[in-house]
C-alpha positions in Angstrom: 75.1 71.8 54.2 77.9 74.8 53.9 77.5 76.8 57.1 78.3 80.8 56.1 79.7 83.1 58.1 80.0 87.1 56.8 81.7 89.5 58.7 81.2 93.3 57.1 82.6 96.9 57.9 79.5 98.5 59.9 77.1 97.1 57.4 73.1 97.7 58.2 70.6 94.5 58.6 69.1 95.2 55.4 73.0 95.2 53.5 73.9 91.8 55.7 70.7 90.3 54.2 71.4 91.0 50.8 74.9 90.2 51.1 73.5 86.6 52.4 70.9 86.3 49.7 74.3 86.9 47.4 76.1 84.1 48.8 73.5 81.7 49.0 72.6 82.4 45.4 76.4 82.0 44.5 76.3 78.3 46.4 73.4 77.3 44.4 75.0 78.5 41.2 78.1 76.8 41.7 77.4 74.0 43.9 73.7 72.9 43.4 72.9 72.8 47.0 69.2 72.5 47.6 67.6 76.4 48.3 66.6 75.4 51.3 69.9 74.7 53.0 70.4 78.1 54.4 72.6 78.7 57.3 74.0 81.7 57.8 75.9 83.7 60.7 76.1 87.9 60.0 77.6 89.9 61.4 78.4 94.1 61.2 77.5 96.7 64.1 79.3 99.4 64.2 80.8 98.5 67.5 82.9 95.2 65.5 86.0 95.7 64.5 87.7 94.4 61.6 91.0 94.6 60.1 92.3 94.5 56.7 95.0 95.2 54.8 93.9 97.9 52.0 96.2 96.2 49.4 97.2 92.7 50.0 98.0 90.5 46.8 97.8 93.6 44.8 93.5 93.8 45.3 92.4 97.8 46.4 90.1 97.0 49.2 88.3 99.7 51.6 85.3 100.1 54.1 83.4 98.1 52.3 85.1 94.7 52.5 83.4 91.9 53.3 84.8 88.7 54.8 83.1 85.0 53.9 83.6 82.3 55.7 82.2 79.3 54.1 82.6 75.7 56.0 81.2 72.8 54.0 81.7 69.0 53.2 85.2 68.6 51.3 84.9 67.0 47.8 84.6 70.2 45.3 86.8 70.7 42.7 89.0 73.4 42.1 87.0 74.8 39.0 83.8 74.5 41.3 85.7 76.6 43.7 86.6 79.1 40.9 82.8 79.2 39.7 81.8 80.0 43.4 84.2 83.2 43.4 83.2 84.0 40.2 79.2 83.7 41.1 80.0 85.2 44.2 81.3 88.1 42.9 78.3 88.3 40.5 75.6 88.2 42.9 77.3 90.6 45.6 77.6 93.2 43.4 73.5 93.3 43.6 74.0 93.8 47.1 76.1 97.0 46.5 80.0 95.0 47.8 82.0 95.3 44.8 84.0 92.2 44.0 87.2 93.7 44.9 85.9 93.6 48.5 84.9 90.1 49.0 87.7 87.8 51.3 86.7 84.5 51.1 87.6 81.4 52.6 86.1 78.3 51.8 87.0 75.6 54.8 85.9 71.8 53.9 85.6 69.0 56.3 84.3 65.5 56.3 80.6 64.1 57.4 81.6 63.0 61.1 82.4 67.0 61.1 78.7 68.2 61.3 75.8 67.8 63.8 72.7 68.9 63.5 71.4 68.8 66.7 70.5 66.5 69.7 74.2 65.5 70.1 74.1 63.6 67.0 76.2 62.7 64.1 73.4 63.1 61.3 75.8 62.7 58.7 77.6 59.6 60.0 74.2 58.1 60.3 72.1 59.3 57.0 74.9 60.2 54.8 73.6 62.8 52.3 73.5 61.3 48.3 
């Protein structure tokens, strides 16, 4: 169950939901999680404020960046990582963010990491196949 949190410059409902639908498409493209494992924090009023360096490690970024913070249960490879990105990058473009404006961080964890509610470990109990 990744957990997905997207920060964007002053971005409208209807951009945040596309730029969900992108990343949840990407995670099913490079990581097979079931369609129905959606969980999704978004956020980008025009009273947030985010911060950004226009240029760092040589990528032109501007207004339109987008930050994605994805948390999920460690185990992926590296080339899954790289097919994420790449899918990623694919998919948000549909949702009008240009690849050169996605930031992402992908933060893994173990199964005693998650609860699902009712002060339980879910995964410690029922571990997932």
């Amino acid at each position: 169950m990744p957990l997905v949190r997207i920060d964007a410059v002053a971005a409208d409902p209807q951009r945040l939901t596309a730029i969900g639908d992108a990343v949840h498409a990407a995670l099913i493209d490079a990581f097979a999680i079931p369609s129905d494992d959606r969980f999704q924090v978004l956020r980008g009023g025009a009273g947030d404020q985010i911060v950004y360096d226009p240029g760092f490690r040589g990528v032109e970024r501007d207004d339109g960046v987008v930050f994605v913070q994805v948390f999920l249960r460690r185990g992926r490879t590296d080339e899954q990582k790289r097919a994420f990105y790449r899918a990623l990058a694919k998919h948000a473009t549909s949702a009008g963010v240009e690849p050169r404006n996605l930031v992402v961080t992908l933060t893994e964890n173990g199964l005693g990491d998650w609860s699902f509610g009712n002060g339980e470990a879910q995964y410690l109990d029922n571990p997932p196949a």
